[in-house]
N, C-alpha and C positions, 0 to 999 in steps of 0.2 A: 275040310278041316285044316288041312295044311296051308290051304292059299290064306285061310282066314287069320293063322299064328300067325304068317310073312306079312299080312295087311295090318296087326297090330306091331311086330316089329319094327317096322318100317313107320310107324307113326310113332313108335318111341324115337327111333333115331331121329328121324326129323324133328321132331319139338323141340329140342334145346336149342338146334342154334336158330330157330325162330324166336323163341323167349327173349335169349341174350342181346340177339339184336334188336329187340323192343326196345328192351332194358338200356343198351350203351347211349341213346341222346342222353336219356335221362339224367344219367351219372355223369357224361361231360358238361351238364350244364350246372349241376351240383358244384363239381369241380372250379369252373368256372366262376358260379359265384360265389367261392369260399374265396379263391386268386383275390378275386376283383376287391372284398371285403376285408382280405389280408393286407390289401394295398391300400385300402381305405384306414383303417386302424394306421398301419404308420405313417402316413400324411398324417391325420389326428393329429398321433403323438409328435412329428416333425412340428406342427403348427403350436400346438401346445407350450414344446421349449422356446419356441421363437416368442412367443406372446411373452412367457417367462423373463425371457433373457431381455426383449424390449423393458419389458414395465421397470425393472433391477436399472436400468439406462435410464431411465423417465425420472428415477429418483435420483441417482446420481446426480442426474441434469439439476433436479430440483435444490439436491442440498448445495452443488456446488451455486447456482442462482442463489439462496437466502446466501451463502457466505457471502459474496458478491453484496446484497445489498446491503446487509451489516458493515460489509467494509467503507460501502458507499458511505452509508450515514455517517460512521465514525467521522471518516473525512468532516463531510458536512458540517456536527459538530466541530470539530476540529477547528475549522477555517471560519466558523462562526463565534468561537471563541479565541481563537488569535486577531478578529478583527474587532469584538470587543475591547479585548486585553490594549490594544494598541490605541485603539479611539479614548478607554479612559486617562491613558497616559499620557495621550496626547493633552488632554483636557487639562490634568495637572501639571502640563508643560506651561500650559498657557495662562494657569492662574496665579504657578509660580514667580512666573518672569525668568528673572536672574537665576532660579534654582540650580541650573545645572552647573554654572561657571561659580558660583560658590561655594562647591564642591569638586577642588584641584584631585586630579589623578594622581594614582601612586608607581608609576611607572619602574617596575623591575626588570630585569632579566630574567630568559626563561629557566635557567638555572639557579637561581637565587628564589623561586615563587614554588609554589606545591606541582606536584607528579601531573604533567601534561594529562587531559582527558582524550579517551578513546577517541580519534580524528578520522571525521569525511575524507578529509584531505591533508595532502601535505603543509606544512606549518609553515607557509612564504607570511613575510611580512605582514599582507594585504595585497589584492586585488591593484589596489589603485599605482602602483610600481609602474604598470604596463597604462596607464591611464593617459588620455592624450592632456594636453595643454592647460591647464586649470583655465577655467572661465568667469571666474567670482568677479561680481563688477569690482572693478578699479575704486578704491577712497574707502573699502568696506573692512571693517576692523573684525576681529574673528568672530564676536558674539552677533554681530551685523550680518555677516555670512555666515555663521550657523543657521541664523533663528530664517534668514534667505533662504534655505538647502530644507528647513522643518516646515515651510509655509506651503513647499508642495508636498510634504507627507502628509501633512493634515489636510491639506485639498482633498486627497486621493489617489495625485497623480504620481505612479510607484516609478512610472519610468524616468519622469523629471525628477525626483526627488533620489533618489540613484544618482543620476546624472550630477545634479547641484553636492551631495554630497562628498561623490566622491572629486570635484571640481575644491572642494572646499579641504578636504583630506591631503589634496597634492599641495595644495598653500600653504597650509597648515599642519603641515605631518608630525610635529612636535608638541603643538598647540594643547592646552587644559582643556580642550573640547573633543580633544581626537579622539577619546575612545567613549564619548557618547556619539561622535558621527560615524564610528565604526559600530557600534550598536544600530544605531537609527538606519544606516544602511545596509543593515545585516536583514533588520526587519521589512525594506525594501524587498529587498530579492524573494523573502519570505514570503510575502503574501501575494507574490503574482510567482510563484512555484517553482520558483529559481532557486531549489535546496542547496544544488554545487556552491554556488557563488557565497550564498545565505554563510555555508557552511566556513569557509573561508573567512568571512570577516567575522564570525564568533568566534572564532579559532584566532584569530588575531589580535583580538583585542583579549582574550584572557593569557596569549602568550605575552601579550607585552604591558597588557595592567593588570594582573591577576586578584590583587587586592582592590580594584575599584569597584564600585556599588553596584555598578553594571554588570559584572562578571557573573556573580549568580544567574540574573537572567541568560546572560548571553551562553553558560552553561545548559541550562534548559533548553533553549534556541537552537545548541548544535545538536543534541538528543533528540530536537524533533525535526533538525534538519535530514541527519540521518536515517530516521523511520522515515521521512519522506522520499531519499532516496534507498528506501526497500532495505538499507544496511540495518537488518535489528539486531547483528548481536552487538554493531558499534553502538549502537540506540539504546539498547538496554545498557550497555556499560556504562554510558555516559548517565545515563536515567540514575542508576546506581551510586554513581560519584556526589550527584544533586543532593542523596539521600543521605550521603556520607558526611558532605561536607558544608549541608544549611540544612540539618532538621529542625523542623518545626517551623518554615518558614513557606509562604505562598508557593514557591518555585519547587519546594520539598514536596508537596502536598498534590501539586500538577504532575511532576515525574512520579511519585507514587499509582497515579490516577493510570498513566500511559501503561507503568511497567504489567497495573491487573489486566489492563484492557488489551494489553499483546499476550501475557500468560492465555486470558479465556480464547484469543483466537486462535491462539495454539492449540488447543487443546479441541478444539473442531473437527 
């Protein structure tokens, strides 16, 4: 009777920590893959933010790319409408004849003519100051070496006509022509991207004819010489002045056109 109480005592005590040790793989490997699964979730969630945080980059990239192309074309237009504008002018240079020389400049001083426009650059005379040795052939009367210095702008060729120009400007620096060859070489530097220089001889020729027929344009000219060199509040200023001081006129209507079309990319 009694060996037989100590033979079931004895197998109560024994049993448990047989069980428990059944039992402990089981629950470390529970364990185990709860870790491993915890560690999986936040990888997940790590991988998640980063896809997030790419794709937020992917559009950035993409809106700053469409500005980018918008600005392109603007350009494009731009420069496809300044070589217009330039090629019809030239046209009615040509059908004119004489048109230009009989119509004498009105030559003031810069304090005697209306409130200078917002300026590229500083207000030196012109460019051609520093110009080397004029080249105009010898026996050639001014209308002769003007229409000499306009037969390479009508070619095409911006650096000869530059060149003849301002050849024709150092001869002639007083001449009824000077501030259409200050024009006409303004728009040289212009369409081969020379805004600095561009800027400079529209600036000159309104500080020293401000009342000639030319000035309007050459107004306009420095407004988009400026947005060419990235200055748009001197760009818009000037845009402003066109508006102020020729409404309702072609050059009113082009500064008008500029000033929507830098408001809307501002507003980007």
């Amino acid at each position: 009777m009694w060996s037989r109480i100590l033979f079931l005592a004895a197998a109560v005590l024994l049993a448990p920590p047989a069980a428990f040790a059944q039992r402990a793989p089981s629950l470390a490997d529970r364990v185990a893959a709860l870790e491993q699964r915890a560690a999986g979730d936040q990888n997940s969630v790590e991988l998640v933010n980063q896809i997030g945080q790419l794709r937020s980059e992917v559009q950035d990239l993409r809106g700053q790319l469409e500005e980018l192309q918008h600005q392109l074309e603007q350009a494009r237009q731009s420069q496809r409408a300044q070589y217009l504008d330039l090629s019809g002018r030239l046209d009615r240079l040509e059908s004119s004849g004489q048109a230009d020389a009989a119509t004498p400049p009105v030559a003031v001083t810069p304090s005697a003519g209306p409130p200078s426009p917002a300026r590229a650059v500083a207000t030196a005379p012109a460019s051609t100051a520093a110009a080397p040795a004029p080249t105009v052939t010898p026996g050639r009367d001014e209308q002769s070496a003007y229409g000499y210095a306009l037969d390479a702008l009508k070619a095409g060729d911006y650096v000869e006509s530059a060149r003849r120009l301002r050849d024709f400007l150092a001869t002639y620096p007083g001449g009824s022509l000077a501030p259409n060859a200050l024009y006409w070489l303004g728009e040289s530097y212009y369409v081969t991207q020379n805004y600095a220089l561009a800027a400079q001889q529209f600036q000159a020729l309104l500080d020293r004819y401000p009342s000639h027929d030319k000035a309007p344009g050459a107004l306009l000219k420095l407004g988009l010489s400026q947005y060419g060199l990235r200055q748009n509040a001197a760009a818009a200023a000037t845009f402003r002045q066109v508006l102020q001081r020729y409404p309702g006129t072609d050059v009113a209507r082009t500064a008008d056109d500029r000033l929507r079309s830098m408001q809307v990319a501002g507003t980007r």
